[in-house]
C-alpha positions in Angstrom: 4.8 4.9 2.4 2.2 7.9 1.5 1.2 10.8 3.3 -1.7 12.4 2.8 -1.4 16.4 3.1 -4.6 17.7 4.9 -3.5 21.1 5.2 0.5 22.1 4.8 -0.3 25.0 5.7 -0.6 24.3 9.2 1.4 26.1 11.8 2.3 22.9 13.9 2.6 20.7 10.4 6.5 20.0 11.0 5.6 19.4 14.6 2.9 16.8 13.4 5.8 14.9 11.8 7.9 14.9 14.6 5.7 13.5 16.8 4.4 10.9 14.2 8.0 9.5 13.6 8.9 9.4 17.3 6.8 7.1 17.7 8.3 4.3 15.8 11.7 6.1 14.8 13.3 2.6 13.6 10.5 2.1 11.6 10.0 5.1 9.7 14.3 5.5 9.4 15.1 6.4 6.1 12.1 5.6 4.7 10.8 6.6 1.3 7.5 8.8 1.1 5.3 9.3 -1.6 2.7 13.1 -0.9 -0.7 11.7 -1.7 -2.1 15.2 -3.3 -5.7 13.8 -3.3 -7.1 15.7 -0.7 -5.9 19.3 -1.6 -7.1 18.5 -5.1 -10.3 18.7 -4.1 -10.3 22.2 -2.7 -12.1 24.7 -4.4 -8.9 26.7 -5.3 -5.7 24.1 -5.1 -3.4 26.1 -2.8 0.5 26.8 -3.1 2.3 24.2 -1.6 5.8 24.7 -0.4 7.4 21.3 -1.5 10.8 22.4 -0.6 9.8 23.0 2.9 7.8 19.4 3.1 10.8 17.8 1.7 13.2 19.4 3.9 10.5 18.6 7.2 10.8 15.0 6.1 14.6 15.0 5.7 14.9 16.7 9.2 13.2 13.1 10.6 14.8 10.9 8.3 12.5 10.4 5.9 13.3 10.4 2.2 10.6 12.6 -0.4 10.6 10.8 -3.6 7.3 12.1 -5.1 3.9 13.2 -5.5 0.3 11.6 -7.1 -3.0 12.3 -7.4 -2.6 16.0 -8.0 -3.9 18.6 -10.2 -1.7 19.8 -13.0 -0.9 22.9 -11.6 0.1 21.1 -7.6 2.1 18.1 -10.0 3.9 20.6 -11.6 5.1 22.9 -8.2 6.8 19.4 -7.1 8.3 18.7 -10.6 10.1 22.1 -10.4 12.0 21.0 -7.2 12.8 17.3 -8.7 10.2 15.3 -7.5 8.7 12.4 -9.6 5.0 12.3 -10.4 3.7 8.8 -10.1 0.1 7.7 -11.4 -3.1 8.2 -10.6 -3.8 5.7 -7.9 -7.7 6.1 -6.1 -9.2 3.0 -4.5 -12.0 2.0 -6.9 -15.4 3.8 -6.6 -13.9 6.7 -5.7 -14.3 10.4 -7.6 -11.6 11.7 -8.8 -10.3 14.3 -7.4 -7.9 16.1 -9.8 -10.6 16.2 -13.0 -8.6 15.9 -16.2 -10.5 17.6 -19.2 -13.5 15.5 -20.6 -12.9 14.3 -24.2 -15.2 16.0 -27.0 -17.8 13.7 -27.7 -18.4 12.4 -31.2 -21.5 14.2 -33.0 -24.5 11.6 -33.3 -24.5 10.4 -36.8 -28.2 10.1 -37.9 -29.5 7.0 -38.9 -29.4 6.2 -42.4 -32.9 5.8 -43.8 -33.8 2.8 -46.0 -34.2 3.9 -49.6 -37.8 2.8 -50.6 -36.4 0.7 -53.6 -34.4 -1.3 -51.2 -35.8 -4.8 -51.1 -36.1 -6.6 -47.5 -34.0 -8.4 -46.3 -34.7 -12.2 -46.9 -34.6 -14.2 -43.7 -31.7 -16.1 -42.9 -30.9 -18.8 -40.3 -29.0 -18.0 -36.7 -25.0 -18.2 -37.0 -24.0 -21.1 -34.5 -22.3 -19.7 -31.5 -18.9 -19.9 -31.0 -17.7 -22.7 -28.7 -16.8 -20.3 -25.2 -13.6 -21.4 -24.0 -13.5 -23.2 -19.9 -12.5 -20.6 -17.7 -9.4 -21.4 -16.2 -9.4 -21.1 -12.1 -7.4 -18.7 -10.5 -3.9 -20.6 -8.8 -4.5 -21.0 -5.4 -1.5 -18.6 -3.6 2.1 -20.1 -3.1 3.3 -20.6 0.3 6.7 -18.8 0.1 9.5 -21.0 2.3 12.8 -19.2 3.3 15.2 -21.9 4.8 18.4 -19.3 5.3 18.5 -17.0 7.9 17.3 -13.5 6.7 20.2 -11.0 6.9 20.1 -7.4 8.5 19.2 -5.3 5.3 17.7 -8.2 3.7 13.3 -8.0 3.0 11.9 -11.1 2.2 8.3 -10.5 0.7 5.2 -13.4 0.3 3.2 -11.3 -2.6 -0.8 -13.3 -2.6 0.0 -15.7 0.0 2.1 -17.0 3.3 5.4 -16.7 4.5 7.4 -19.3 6.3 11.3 -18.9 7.9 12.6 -21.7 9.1 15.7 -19.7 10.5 16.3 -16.6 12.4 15.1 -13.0 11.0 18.4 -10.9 12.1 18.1 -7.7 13.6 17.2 -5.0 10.6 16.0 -7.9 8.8 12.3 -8.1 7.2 9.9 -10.5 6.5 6.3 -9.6 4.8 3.4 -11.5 3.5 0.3 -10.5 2.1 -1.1 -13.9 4.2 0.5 -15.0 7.4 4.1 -15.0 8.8 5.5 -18.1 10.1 8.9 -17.6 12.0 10.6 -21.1 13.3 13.5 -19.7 14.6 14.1 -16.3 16.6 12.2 -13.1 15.1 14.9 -9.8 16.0 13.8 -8.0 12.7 10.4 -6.8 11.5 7.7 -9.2 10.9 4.7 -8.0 8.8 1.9 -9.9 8.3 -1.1 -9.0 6.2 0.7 -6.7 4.0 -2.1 -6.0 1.4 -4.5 -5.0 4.3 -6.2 -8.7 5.2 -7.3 -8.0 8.9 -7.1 -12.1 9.4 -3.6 -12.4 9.1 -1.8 -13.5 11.7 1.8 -14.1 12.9 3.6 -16.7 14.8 7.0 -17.2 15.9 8.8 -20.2 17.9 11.3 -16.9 19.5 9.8 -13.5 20.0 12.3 -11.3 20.2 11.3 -8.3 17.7 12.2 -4.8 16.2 8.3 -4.3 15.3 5.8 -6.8 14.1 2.7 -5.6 12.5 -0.7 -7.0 10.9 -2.6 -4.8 8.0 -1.2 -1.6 9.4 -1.4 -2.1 12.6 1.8 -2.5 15.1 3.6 -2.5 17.5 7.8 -1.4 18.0 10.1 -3.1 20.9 9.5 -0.9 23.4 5.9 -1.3 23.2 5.7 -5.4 23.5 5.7 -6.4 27.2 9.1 -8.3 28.6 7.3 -11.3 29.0 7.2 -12.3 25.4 10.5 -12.0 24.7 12.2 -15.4 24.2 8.8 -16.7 24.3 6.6 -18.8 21.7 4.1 -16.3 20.5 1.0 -15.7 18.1 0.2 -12.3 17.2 -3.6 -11.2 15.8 -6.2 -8.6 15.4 -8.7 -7.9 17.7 -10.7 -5.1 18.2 -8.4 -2.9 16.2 -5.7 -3.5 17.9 -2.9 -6.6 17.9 -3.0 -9.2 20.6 -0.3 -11.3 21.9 -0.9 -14.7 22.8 1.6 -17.0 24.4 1.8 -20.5 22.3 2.5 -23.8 24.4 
């Protein structure tokens, strides 16, 4: 998971955090956090940024600090001296970059050579034959990942590209993802994510609806959130109008 820091400066920032967590504390539990840096990068003069204290915020709700990206050197460097990694660059494309790394030096234009006036011109000559351009070979279409044992409280079972299917029973601290859609067969008591990767027309469906949290492309939903009369029930989970809806399957 990221967070973004707006401003840690903040009086109420801790606060902010508590209030974020309680609102899904099983999901966030022990969860590992990258600080997206992005944002403060961009300020005119790249404040000083108490890492410690963010880290030790995040431990207090049970979230885990792992690292930092899309800093400025200086910013990177803070969280290096209290043992946090650095991961890469990572902006969504089309975006400026925030922390600017020095421009390279460019070459000095070379003048063009001028032809010598003894030079003789050159005598015509007929057009190389193209190459033969390979076929472009199509893209595989996604794999449908298929689970047939049960999937074990601890256990995350991931569909990267394409759908998920579980023919048996997603235990309680279990998790099932898919960058496409989830298909449960037996009784959902874990998480079920659907739409991983962000695809807003991912959906989820399960023959038992009994879960921890299900979500779609960011969006979800914890147990005590999902009304009592789902549970047990055959059930179909989508978007709509930015927000999931549950619908009863016959």
């Amino acid at each position: 998971m990221v967070l973004r820091l707006v401003d840690p400066s903040r009086p109420d920032f801790a606060q902010q955090i508590v209030e974020k967590v309680g609102q899904a504390p099983g999901f966030y539990r022990d969860a590992p956090i990258v600080l997206d840096l992005e944002t403060l990068a961009r300020w005119p003069a790249p404040p000083t940024v108490d890492f410690a204290g963010i880290r030790a915020a995040l431990a207090s709700v049970g979230l885990v600090c792992v690292g930092v990206q899309n800093g400025t050197p200086q910013l990177t460097e803070g969280a290096r001296r209290i043992g946090l990694a650095v991961f890469p660059t990572i902006r969504p494309a089309g975006r400026a970059n925030a922390a600017r790394e020095p421009d390279a030096e460019p070459e000095p234009e070379r003048p063009a050579a001028r032809p010598s006036a003894a030079a003789s011109a050159p005598s015509p000559q007929a057009a190389a034959p193209s190459p033969p351009v390979a076929p472009v070979k199509a893209a595989p279409p996604p794999r449908t990942r298929v689970v047939s044992e049960p999937v074990r409280s601890g256990q995350q079972v991931y569909a990267k590209g394409g759908d998920l299917i579980v023919l048996g029973t997603v235990n309680a601290g279990g998790e099932v993802l898919a960058d496409g859609n989830v298909h449960i067969y037996g009784t959902l008591r874990g998480k079920a994510i659907a739409g991983a990767a962000g695809d807003r027309e991912a959906r989820l469906f399960c023959q038992r609806f009994d879960p921890e949290l299900v979500s779609i492309a960011g969006l979800f939903r914890v147990a005590d959130q999902i009304g009592p009369e789902l549970v047990g029930q055959r059930v179909g989970v989508r978007i709509v109008d930015d927000a999931l809806a549950f619908d009863r399957l016959s």
